[in-house]
Structure formats: C-alpha cells, structure tokens
C-alpha positions, 0 to 999 in steps of 0.5 A, spaced: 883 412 496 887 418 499 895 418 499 896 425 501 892 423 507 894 416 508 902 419 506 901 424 512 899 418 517 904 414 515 909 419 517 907 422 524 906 415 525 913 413 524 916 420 527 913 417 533 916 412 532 922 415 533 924 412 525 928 414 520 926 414 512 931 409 512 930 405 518 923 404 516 924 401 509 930 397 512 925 395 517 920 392 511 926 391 506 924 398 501 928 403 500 928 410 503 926 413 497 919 409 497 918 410 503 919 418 501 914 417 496 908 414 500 909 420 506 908 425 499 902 421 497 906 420 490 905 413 491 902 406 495 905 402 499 905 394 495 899 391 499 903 385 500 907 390 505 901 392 509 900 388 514 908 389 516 907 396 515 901 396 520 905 391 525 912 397 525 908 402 526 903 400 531 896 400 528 891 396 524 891 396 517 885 399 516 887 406 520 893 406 515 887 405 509 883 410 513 889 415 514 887 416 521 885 412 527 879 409 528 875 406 534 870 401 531 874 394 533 869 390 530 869 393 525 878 392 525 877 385 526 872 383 519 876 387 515 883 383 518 881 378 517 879 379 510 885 381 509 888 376 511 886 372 506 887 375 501 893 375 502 894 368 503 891 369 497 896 371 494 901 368 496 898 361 493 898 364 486 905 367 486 906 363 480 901 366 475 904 373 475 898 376 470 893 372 474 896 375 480 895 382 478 888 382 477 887 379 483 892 383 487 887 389 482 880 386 485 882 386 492 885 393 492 878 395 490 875 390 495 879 395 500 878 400 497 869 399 498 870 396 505 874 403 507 868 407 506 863 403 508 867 402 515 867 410 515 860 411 513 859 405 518 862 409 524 859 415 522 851 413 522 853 410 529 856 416 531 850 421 528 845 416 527 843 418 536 843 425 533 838 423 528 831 425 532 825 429 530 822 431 537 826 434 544 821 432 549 820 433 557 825 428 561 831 425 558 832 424 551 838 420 548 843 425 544 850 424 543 855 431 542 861 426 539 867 431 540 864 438 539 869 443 540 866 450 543 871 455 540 870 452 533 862 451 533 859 455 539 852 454 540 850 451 534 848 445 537 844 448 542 840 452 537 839 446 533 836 442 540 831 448 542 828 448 535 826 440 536 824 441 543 816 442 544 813 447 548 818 452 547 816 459 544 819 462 539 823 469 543 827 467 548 834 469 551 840 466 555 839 466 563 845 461 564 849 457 561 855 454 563 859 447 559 865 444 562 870 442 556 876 437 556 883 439 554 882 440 547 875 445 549 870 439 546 864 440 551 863 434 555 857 436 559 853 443 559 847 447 561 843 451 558 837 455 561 832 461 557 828 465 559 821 465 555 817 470 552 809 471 548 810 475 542 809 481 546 815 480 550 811 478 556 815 473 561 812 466 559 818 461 564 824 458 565 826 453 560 832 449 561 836 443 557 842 439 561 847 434 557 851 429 561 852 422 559 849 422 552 843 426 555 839 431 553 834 432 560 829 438 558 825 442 562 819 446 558 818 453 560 814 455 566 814 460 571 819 457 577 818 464 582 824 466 583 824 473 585 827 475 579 823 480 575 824 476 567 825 482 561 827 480 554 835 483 553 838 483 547 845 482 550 842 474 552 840 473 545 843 466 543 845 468 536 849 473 538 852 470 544 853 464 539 858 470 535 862 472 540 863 465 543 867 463 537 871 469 537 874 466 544 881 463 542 878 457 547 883 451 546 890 456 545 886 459 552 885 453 555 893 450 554 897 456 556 890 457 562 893 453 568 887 450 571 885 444 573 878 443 570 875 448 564 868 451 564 866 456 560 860 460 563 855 466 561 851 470 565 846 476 562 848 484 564 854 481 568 858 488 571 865 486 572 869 490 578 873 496 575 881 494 574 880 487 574 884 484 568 879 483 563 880 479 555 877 486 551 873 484 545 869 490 544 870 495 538 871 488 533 878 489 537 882 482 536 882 477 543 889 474 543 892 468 548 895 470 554 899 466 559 896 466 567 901 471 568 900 477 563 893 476 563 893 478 570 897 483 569 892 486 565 896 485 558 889 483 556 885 489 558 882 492 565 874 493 567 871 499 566 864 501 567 861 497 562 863 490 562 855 487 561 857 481 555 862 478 559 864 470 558 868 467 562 873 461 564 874 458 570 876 452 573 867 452 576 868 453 583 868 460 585 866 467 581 867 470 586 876 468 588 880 464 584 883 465 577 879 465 571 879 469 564 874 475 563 872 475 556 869 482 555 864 484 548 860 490 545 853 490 548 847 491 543 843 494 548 843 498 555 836 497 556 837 491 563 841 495 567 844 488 571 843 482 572 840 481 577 841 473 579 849 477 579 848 484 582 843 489 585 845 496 586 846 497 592 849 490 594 854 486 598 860 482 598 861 476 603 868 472 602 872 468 606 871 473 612 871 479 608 865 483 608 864 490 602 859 494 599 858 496 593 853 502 590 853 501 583 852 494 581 859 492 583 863 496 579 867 498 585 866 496 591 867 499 599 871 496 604 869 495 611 873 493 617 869 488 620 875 482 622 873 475 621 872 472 627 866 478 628 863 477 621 864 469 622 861 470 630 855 474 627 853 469 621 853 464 626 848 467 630 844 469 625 845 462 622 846 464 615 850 466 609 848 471 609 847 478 613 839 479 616 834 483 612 833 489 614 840 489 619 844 494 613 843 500 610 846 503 603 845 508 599 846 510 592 848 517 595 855 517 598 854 522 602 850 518 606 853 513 611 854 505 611 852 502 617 850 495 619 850 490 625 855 485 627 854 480 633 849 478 637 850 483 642 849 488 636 854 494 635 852 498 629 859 498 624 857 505 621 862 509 615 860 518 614 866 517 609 865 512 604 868 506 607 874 510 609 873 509 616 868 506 621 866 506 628 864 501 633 857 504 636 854 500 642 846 504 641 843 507 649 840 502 653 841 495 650 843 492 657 835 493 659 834 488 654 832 481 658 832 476 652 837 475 645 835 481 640 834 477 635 831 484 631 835 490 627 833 495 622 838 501 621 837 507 615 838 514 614 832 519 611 839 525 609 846 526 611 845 527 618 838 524 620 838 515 621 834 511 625 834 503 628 831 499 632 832 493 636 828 488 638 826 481 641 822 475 640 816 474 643 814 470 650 808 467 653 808 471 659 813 477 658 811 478 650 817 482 648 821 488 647 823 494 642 827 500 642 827 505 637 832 510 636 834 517 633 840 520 631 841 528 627 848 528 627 850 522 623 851 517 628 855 520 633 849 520 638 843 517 639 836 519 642 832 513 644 824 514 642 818 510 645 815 504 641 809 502 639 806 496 642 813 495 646 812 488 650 806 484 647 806 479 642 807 484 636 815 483 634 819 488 630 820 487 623 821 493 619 822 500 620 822 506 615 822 514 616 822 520 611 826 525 615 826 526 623 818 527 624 815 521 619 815 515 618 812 508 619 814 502 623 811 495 621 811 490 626 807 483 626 801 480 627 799 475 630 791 473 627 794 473 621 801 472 619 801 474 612 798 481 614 803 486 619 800 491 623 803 499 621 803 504 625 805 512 622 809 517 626 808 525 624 811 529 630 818 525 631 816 518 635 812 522 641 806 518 639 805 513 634 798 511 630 795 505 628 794 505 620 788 501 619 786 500 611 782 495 609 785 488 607 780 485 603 780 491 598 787 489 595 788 484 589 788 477 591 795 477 587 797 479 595 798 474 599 803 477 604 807 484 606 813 483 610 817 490 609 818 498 608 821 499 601 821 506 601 817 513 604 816 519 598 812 526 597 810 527 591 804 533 589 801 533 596 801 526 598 806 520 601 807 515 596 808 509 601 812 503 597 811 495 601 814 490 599 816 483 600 822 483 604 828 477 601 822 473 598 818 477 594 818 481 588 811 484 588 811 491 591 805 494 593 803 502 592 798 506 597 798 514 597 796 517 603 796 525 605 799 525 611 801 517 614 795 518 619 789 518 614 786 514 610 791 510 605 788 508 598 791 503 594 794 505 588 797 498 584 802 494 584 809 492 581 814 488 580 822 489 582 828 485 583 830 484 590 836 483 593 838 475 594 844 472 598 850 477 598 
C-alpha cells in the first residue's frame, strides 16, 4: 500500500472540502496531528475509521485504499460490502483484544489483495480492447483510454499501422487532424498516408479514422486525386511524431481561447509572410503564449520557409479564424508545397475577398473586386470556385493579372502587381445573341495578351466566339477572326506563344474526349486544322481539355496539353512550326490547380 499516495489523496480531498486538519480530525474524533501524519504518509488511518473517512470526504473506501478516484462501480460495491462486514466484525470481537488484532492484521492484508486485483481489473478492461493482433479493413474495435497528444504524440499511431494489413512498409503523412478534449487527450482522429513500393513509387492512399472506440481502416489504393504523390521526408511519421511532442499543447489549449480544439498536420504548408507563427526551428524553445501576445508575433513572424507547420485551431476554417502555427526545421526541400494546400500560382477566395498569389502563398495580391461583383459572378458560374481558364498569373511580376467577373464579362487586369486595376469591356461583346458562357485571358510577354469569348452551342444558330489581341498591355484590343465561328464547335481554351503563334482548342462533337486544335503562325489572319492521329497516343489518355503551355526549344515548338482542373496527365507533342505535322513525344505528371 502506498501512504504518500493515499496521504496526498486524503489532503487534496479534504482542501476541497474547504477542511482544516483540525476540523477534519474534530469531524472523526482524531487529533490534527494524526491527520498530519496520514497526509505526509507517516501513518494509516485505523481501518475502524475508514469508512467515516470515505463518508467526510465524499468518496469510496476503495479510492481512499487506491490513492485515487476510480470507475468501476461494480467493482466498489464488492469490496464495500466486504468491507462492511469486516467491520461488523470487528465490532463483535471488541472483547478479545490479541483475537481482534490478528484479525484487524488478516483483513488489512485482505484490502490490501482486493486493491490490486481491482487495479489490475480495471486496467485489463481498460487495455484488454487494445490487446489486438491485426488491424483489418473496416472497423476494428480500439479504445485510446485518455491518450494525451503532448505527452505521447503519435505514438499509437505508429503502433496501429504497424498492425494494419496491407500497408507497406514506406509511407508519409498526407493529413492528420485529432480533435482533443480541455485537457489535450484526443478524442477522435484521422490520419491519412501516402504509400509507396520500395522504390519510392506511389503504391495509395491508406486512411485510419478513430470515433467511438473505433479504428475504421482503409487499405492503400490509388484514389485519383489530381495529385501527383512523391515521397517527403518533412511528412515522415517519426519525425513528425518529434516535433508534436515539442507542442506545449495542454498549457496552449488552456491560455487558447477556443471553443473546440484540433490539432492538424499538412505536408510542405507555406504559410503567408508576417502572419504570427510559434517558431520551433533551430532547436529553439516553444513557449505558451496568450491569444493576444500570440497575435502580436511575441511567438515569431512567417518568412519564406515555413514548410513543417502544425497547427491548433477550433476545425472550422485554415483560411479565417484564430488559430496557432506551429513552425519546425525541414528535413528537406525536395517538395516544393503541398499541393492539397497551394499551387504556385494560385487564388484565394474568402468571404468576398479575392487575392492571388505567386509563390505558393507566401504573400498574396490584392484585387479590387467588390463583394457583390465576386459574389454576382460565382453565382453565375455556379461554383466556388473561378472558371477554368477565366484568369491568368504569372510567376513574372512584370506581367499583368487579369481575370473575369460577371456574366456580361469585364475583364479586371493589373500592370502593376495588384496596385491598380482596370475595368475593360473588350470590342463587340453587345454582337453576342446568347449568354457568354466561355472565357480565356493570358499573356505571351509584358505587352502582347490574348482572350477569347464564347457561347454554347444551339441547334440552328450554333454558337459564337471572338478572339482578341492586345501589344500594349491591355489598354486596347484588336478583335481577331476565329476559327469554326458559329458551329457546333465551342470555346475551350486558347494559348499563344508571342503576337503571331499560337493554338486554340475548341470541342469536338464526334468525340467528346478528343478536342479539335487549330494553330495560328501569322497573327490569327488564318488558322489551321491540326490533324494528328489519335490512335497513336498511349491508352493511358483518355481525354484532353486544355493548352498548358507553348515553348521553342532547338528549332521545334514544344506543345504541353493537359487535363484542364480534372487531370494530372500532361501530354507532349513537338512540332516545327504548329502547322506541320505534330509527334508525340511522351507523358507526365503535374499537380494541377484545385478549388481556390
């Protein structure tokens, strides 16, 4: 039996009774000293007085034995009632003084047995769940009995991939969020993994979700997300694993001011230049900050390499709210983001706000586009999110932003990097009969840029497009003649290397998945029919929808089509001048731009 931890017990016990020593042993008729001697561990209280005791400070005799408060309530009842008739007991053998000490000797050792096989008892039923061979596909019954985040990071985590079948053996973080109670123990998590062969080849996505005392796992298998999967160092669990335990979490949580707590992990996450950030890079100590401090960068501030980030919010938004950025020291810079999180050129939508960014978000462009505009042009194209194809921006600041708002499309274009905008209404637009449901807008150079806009297609009067040009940065436009203009064949995507050549890619109505291209070489004054055999590309095409890029390189025009927002597959032709011939060359894979 322990008395300094069943001394301690008594003492917090009674301090939260709001009792004094001495009013304590007034209450059991002891002295203050004996009750000193029981909180110090010196001593144990006479068995007679136990049950009194218990009674004075709120709690069964078998927590006061245990030094701590317990929860198997059947467990309580057995043992108070044998202890109750113990004690009768010895109240009936009050007369034989030695008989009564051997006795009082006997039931003591009798407590001190039924103790520990009611601790061990409750920790078989607290572990016994746990005590598994296999994790196998579907549910699987696993209980994390107070598993506290700070103190044990992913520990168990480990443990249960391990027992999951089907996993290999390499594999790296792709998400990880747990929502944790006030204390930081976690009390549902997921956790999902990228997985690959032996030579680092992407094998599938394997997931693991714990709710209600639940493993549910997913074997790895390839899901198509248009995601290109390469293995990171920066994600591997064990090191991930090192710097979650470096999170004062608990003492974060407590000084937080959130309502609910999660805790969440992306790979390669760039986090915007300036924004408050806890930095643990350079072994440097985290220290718990309040809201306030933390937001007034007393923890740190982003710079350009914030690519470990763990972070704690309340689980509603990355994007607004408060939360706590957790920053550590990368193992490598092979990924260059995280894909899931930020292309290069990218955008930002939030509560009517619209802003672009360059390089990875690490700082972002303001646009002038009010609320009503943005939310007026959403609503026509019917999504979150902006139309393929209906905004351009460059990695080179030289060259302008631009893209379209509202369903009689003005074209917002900056020369300036977002400083300033302009509102352009391009030539002719009020010759359109029927809703312009297709836009493109890019630029080959500082000065040269293209659009085109076009209709969908109507039995009877087909459709319509315009093509137009501007050498001056957008100031002016010059309307161009387009190919196939009012017939079946719509607007899909547009792509010029300088003023005189480029592509534009339109659909194909015999087949869906194949567009028709046509190729410009003098400025749009004519256009040609690309023909190139379909049949000759490899069978893991299955469709185009898009103009990635045009380049010049040793003599030929290196011609990149992709798979427009759907896709990752790009596909590689070589021509010598657009018109001839195009060869296939090969194919690859690219992460594409998602959802802004």
């Amino acid at each position: 039996m322990d008395n300094v931890k069943i001394g301690k017990f008594i003492a917090s016990l009674r301090k939260s009774k709001g009792l004094t020593q001495k009013e304590l042993g007034k209450k059991l008729s002891v002295t203050d000293k004996a009750i000193s001697k029981w909180e110090r561990g010196l001593s144990f209280p006479d068995i007679t007085l136990l049950n009194s005791l218990a009674e004075v400070l709120g709690v069964k005799v078998t927590e006061i034995l245990n030094g701590e408060y317990g929860n198997d309530d059947n467990t309580d009842v057995d043992v108070q009632n044998s202890f109750n008739k113990v004690i009768q007991s010895i109240n009936q053998k009050q007369q034989n003084l030695k008989k009564n000490i051997f006795i009082t000797l006997a039931i003591i050792l009798l407590f001190i047995s039924m103790a520990f096989l009611y601790k061990k008892t409750v920790f078989t039923q607290k572990h016994q769940s746990n005590h598994i061979d296999k994790i196998i596909e579907g549910d699987n019954s696993y209980k994390l009995e107070n598993y506290n985040l700070e103190k044990n990071g992913l520990d168990e985590m480990i443990k249960i991939i391990s027992l999951a079948e089907n996993m290999p053996q390499k594999y790296c973080i792709a998400y990880f969020q747990a929502r944790l109670n006030k204390q930081g123990n976690i009390t549902e998590f997921t956790l999902s993994l990228n997985t690959f062969d032996d030579n680092e080849e992407f094998v599938g996505l394997a997931s693991f979700q714990y709710k209600n005392n639940t493993i549910t796992y997913h074997k790895p298998k390839d899901d198509h997300l248009d995601l290109v999967r390469t293995y990171s160092k920066n994600s591997n669990i064990n090191y991930i694993n090192e710097q979650l335990k470096k999170v004062p979490l608990n003492k974060q949580i407590e000084l937080s001011e959130l309502k609910f707590y999660f805790v969440t992990y992306q790979p390669d996450t760039n986090i915007e230049i300036g924004t408050p950030i806890f930095d643990g890079r350079d072994s440097k100590k985290i220290t718990p900050l309040s809201k306030t401090d933390y937001n007034n960068s007393l923890g740190g501030k982003s710079d350009s390499n914030t690519r470990v980030v763990i972070r704690l919010y309340d689980g509603t938004s990355i994007a607004v709210g408060q939360q706590y950025l957790f920053v550590f020291d990368a193992v490598s810079d092979d990924v260059p983001n995280n894909p899931n999180y930020m292309m290069e050129t990218d955008y930002y939508i939030n509560q009517g706000t619209l802003k672009f960014t360059r390089d990875y978000g690490k700082t972002w462009i303001d646009t002038d586009v009010t609320k009503n505009e943005l939310n007026e042009t959403l609503g026509f194209y019917r999504d979150i999110s902006l139309k393929v194809n209906s905004w351009f921006l460059s990695t080179n600041k030289l060259i302008p932003i631009c893209y379209f708002i509202g369903e009689d499309p003005i074209l917002k274009l900056s020369n300036d990097n977002g400083k300033t905008w302009r509102n352009i209404v391009l030539p002719n637009i009020e010759q359109f009969d029927k809703i312009i449901t297709r836009r493109v807008v890019g630029f080959s150079s500082e000065k040269f840029g293209y659009a085109a806009l076009g209709t969908d297609y109507t039995m009877g009067s087909g459709e319509m497009k315009k093509i137009y040009f501007t050498n001056d940065g957008g100031k002016t436009w010059e309307e161009i003649e387009a190919p196939a203009n009012c017939s079946s064949e719509t607007l899909i995507d547009m792509n010029m290397y300088d003023k005189n050549n480029g592509i534009i890619m339109l659909t194909n109505s015999q087949d869906v998945n194949m567009p028709h291209i046509y190729a410009t070489t003098n400025g749009g004054k004519s256009w040609q029919k690309i023909e190139f055999s379909y049949f000759n590309l490899p069978d893991e095409i299955t469709y185009i929808y898009d103009v990635d890029s045009i380049s010049y390189v040793d003599g030929y025009y290196i011609i990149k089509l992709g798979q427009g927002e759907t896709g990752i597959l790009k596909i590689i032709f070589e021509s010598r001048d657009l018109i001839s011939p195009w060869s296939f060359k090969y194919t690859t894979k690219e992460n594409v731009h998602s959802v802004g």
